[in-house]
TORTI-953546 format. One record per residue (C-alpha): residue in three letters; x, y, z. Coordinates in steps of 0.001 Angstrom, whole numbers, plus 500000, padded with zeros to 6 digits. Example, Ala and Ser with C-alpha at 12.3 -4.5 7.8 and 13.67 -1.06 7.14 Angstrom:
ALA512300495500507800SER513670498940507140
***
This chain:
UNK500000500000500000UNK501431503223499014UNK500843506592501345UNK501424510349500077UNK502819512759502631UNK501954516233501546UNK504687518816501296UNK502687521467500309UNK498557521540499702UNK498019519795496510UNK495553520246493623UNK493203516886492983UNK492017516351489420UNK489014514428487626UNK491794512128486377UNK495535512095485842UNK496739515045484389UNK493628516236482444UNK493361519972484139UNK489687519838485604UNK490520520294489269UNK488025519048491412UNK489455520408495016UNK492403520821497164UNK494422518175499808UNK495279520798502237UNK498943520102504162UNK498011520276507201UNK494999518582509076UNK492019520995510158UNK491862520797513714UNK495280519557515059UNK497303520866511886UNK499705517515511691UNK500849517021508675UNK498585515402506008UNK498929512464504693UNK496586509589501824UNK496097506580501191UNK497045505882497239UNK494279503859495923UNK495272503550491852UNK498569504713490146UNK498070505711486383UNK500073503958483954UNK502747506396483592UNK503833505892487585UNK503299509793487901UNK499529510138488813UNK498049508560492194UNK494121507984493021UNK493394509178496852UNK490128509432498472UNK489652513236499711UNK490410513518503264UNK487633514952505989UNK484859515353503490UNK481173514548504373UNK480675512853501445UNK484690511641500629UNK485295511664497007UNK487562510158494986UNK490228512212492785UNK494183512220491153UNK497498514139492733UNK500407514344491316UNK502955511872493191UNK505888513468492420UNK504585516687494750UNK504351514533497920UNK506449512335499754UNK505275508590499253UNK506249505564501058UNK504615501894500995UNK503340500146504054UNK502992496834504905UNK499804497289508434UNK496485497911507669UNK493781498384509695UNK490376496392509314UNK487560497479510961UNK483876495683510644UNK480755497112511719UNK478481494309511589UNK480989492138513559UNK482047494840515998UNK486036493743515566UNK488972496129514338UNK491664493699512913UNK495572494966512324UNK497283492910509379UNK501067493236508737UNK501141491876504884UNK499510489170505094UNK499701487984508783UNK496709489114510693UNK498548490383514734UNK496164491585516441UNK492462491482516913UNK490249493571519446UNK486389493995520492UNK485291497585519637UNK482544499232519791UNK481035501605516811UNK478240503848515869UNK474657504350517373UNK472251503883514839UNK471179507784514779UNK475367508276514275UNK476778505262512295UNK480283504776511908UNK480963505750508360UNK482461502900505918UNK485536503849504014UNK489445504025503199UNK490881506022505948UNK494200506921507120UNK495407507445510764UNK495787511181510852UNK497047512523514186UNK498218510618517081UNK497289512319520606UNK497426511450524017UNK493670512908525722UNK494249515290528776UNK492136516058531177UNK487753515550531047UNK488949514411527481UNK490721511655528638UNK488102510426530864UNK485711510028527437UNK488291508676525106UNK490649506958527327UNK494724507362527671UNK495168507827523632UNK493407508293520492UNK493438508354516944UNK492398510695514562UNK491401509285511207UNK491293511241508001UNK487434511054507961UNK484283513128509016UNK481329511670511186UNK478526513179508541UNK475789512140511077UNK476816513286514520UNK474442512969517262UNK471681515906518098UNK473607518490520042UNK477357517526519038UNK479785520514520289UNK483420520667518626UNK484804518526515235UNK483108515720513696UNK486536514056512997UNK486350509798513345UNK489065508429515348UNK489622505068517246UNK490390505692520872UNK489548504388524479UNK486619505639526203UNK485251506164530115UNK482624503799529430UNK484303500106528562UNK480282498408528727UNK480116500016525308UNK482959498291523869UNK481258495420521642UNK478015497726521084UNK476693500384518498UNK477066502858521148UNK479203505741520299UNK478884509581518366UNK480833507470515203UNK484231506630516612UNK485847503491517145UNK485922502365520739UNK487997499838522423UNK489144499111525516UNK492427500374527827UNK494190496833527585UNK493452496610523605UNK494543500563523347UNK497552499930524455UNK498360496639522312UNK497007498994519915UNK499202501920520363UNK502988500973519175UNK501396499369515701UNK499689502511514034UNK501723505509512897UNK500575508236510984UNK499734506837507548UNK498851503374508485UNK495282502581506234UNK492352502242507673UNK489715500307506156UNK485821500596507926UNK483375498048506195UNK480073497360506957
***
């Protein structure tokens, strides 16, 4: 799997190289301003062009950067998460190392399916760590359906949480939820970049 770094913000086209701009990777993350960084989905044929799926978008769509503008590096750990089974699974190639028990999205605020990337790494302070436990995630994604009355970003992330009964149920705003022992197996395996793949 192949992940862009941004150096700069970077135009994204229709398709590779054909001028119709359809929006802009910015190079730093809205709310924590890390550094940004995709998931390469499709390369074009002349090695130069590189399908990503637009990061923290309602409604993600799909579009073409030039490669040569970013810093790219391939991975070998990817994230798995499933819904319907309630499990977030961590493969290195082909060897699956670790799975957990999470828990996901209400039904009013479902986790949202997609190709992800773990955005920011942060350590919760405070009342914050009390809801999402002693680290979190941020994931390159937007919760389009937060619950009635949601205060602050809609940003997706896997992290701990105050309440471990909800691990293993739809219970959450959108994010993923596990618990402290599985957050901390969790913790040395995911830098920022590693995929993230949410399926139904």
């Amino acid at each position: 799997m192949l992940i862009a770094h941004l150096r700069t913000s970077l135009p994204v086209f229709a398709s590779p190289g054909d001028g119709q701009r359809v929006g802009v990777i910015a190079a730093r993350t809205p709310w924590l301003r890390a550094p940004a960084a995709v998931w390469v989905q499709r390369i074009s044929a002349d090695g130069r062009w590189g399908e990503v799926q637009m990061p923290f978008e309602n409604s993600p769509r799909t579009g073409w950067i030039e490669l040569g503008r970013a810093r790219t590096r391939h991975v070998n750990v990817r994230v798995v998460v499933s819904r319907s089974r309630r499990t977030l699974d961590v493969w290195r190639g082909s060897e699956l190392i670790l799975r957990t028990r999470v828990g996901v999205g209400a039904a009013a605020s479902p986790t949202p399916t997609g190709r992800f990337v773990v955005s920011e790494r942060v350590t919760p302070r405070g009342a914050d760590r009390r809801a999402y436990g002693s680290f979190a995630f941020g994931l390159s994604g937007n919760q389009p359906r937060p619950p009635m009355g949601w205060r602050g970003p809609a940003q997706m992330a896997i992290h701990g949480t105050g309440d471990p009964r909800s691990v293993g149920r739809a219970a959450s705003a959108g994010c993923v939820r596990l618990s402290e022992r599985d957050l901390q197996r969790l913790r040395p395996l995911l830098a920022i970049g590693t995929p993230v793949l949410i399926r139904r």
